[in-house]
N, C-alpha and C positions, 0 to 999 in steps of 0.2 A: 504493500500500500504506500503511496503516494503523496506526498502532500505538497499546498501552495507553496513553490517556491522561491516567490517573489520575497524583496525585501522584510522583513518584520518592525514595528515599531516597539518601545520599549515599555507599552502595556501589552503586548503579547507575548513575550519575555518572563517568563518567573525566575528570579535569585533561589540559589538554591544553598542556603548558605552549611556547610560540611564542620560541624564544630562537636563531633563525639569521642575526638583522639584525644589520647592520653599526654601528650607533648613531654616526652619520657626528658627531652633534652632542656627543658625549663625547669627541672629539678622537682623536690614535693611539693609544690604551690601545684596550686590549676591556673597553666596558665589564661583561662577564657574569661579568667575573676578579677584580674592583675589589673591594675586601676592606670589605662591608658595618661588619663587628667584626670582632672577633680572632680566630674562628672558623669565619666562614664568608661565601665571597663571595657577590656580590647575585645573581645564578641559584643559588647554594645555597641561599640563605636565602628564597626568590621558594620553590622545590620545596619545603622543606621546610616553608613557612607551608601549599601547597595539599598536600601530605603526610600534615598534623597531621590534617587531616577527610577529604577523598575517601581511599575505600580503593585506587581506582588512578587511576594518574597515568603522565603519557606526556612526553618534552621533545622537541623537536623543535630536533637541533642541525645543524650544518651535517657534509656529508662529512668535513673536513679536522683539525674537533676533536677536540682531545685533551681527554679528559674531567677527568684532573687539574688540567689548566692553568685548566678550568673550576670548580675545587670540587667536582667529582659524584664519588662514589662508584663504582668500577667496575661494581658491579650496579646501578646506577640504571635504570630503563625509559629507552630514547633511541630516537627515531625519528631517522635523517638524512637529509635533503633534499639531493638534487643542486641545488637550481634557489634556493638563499640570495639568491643577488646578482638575481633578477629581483621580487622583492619579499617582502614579507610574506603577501600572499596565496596569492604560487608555495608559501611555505614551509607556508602551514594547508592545501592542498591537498593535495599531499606528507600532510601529517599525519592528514588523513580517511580517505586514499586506504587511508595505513598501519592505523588504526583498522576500517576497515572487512574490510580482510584477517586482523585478527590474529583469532583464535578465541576465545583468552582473554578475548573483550571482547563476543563474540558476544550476549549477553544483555541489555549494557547500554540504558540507553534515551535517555541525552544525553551532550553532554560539554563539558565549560565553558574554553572558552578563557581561557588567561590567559596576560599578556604575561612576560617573564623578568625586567625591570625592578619588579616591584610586590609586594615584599616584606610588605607588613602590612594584610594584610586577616581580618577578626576572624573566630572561628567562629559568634558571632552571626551574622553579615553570611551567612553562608555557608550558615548552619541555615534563615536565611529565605529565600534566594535559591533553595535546591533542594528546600525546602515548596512553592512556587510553580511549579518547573518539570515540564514531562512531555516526552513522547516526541514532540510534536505543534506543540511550543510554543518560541518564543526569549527568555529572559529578561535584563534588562539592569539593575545595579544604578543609580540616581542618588543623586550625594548632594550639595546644596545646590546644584542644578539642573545640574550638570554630568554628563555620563554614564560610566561608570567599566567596571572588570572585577571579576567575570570577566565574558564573555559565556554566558551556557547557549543551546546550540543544542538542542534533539530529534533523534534520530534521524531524524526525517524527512526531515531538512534535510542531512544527513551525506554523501545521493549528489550534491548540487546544491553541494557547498563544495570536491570535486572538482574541480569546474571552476574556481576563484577563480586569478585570475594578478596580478599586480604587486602596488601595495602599497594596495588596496582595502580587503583582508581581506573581512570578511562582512555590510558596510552593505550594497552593493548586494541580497543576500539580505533582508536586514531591510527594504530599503524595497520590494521585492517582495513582502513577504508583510506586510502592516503589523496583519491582521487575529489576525494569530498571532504578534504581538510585542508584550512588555506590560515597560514601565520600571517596576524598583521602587522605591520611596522608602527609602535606608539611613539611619544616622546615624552612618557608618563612613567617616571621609575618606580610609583605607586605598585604598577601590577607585579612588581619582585619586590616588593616593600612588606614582606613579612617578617613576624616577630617569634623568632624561634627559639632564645635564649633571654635569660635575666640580663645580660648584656646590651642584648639586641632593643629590650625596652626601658634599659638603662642610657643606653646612645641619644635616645628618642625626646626622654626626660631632657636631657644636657643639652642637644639641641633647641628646644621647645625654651627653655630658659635663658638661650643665648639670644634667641628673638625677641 
């Protein structure tokens, strides 16, 4: 099956935002809690960068969270994954599986993976990345040759990410179909702007105060 694959606009677009890993390399903190600023931790602040532009958005947290403890809003969209600890791919599985179920989503035509860690990616980056995407097609931003988030998948691709288990995620996908996967060229270092280390959200503090 087939779908429109003309351009999509960024209310046919769902955020799919992936925040159920364990981030073994932030140490014993969680890092999804870590207080980005004063106002809002780095899974707040991650939701509400892909918030500002896609009209919907989905997070995908683990059974066991508590949504406070995370920064989320009690009405926030949450999808929860039983299967967190067998990878990130168990977890975007889980997250298709739920997308493809919900109704309210029934119409859409992609949905752009984004990890919980990558707080600042511009609505520039965003405006060109889903001009480029359709229903048919997987789009991937780069920037200064590095490859970055979010990922845009098509719906076409939506029953086949289903099946994704440990922590692969959706390369194996991507290098399956290479004919219908196209890198865009950003100038946004946002989309490799993640936070993977107490360091890493240490840098972020030292900069933000040097401003």
């Amino acid at each position: 099956m087939r779908f429109n694959s003309s351009a999509v606009q960024n209310d046919q677009i769902v955020a799919l935002i992936v925040a159920a890993g364990y981030s073994t390399r932030f140490g014993d903190n969680d890092k999804r809690a870590a207080k980005l600023n004063r106002q809002q931790t780095l899974l707040a602040a991650s939701y509400h960068c892909a918030a500002s532009f896609f009209k919907n958005v989905r997070v995908i947290i683990r059974d066991e969270d508590d949504m406070s403890t995370l920064g989320l809003a009690p009405n926030t969209p949450v999808y929860r994954t039983p299967h967190a600890r067998q990878g990130q791919g168990a977890s975007m599985a889980d997250g298709f599986q739920a997308l493809l179920s919900d109704a309210s989503l029934s119409n859409l035509q992609a949905a752009a993976v984004w990890l919980g860690d990558i707080p600042y990616i511009s609505p520039t980056t965003l405006t060109q990345l889903a001009h480029k995407a359709n229903a048919d097609n997987i789009i991937r931003p780069i920037w200064s040759g590095q490859v970055g988030h979010p990922v845009i998948f098509g719906r076409f691709f939506w029953p086949a990410l289903t099946a994704l288990n440990g922590e692969q995620g959706g390369l194996k996908l991507i290098k399956q179909h290479p004919e219908c996967y196209q890198e865009i060229e950003v100038k946004d270092a946002g989309v490799c702007r993640d936070i993977d280390t107490p360091e890493d959200l240490h840098n972020i503090h030292s900069s933000a105060k040097a401003d």
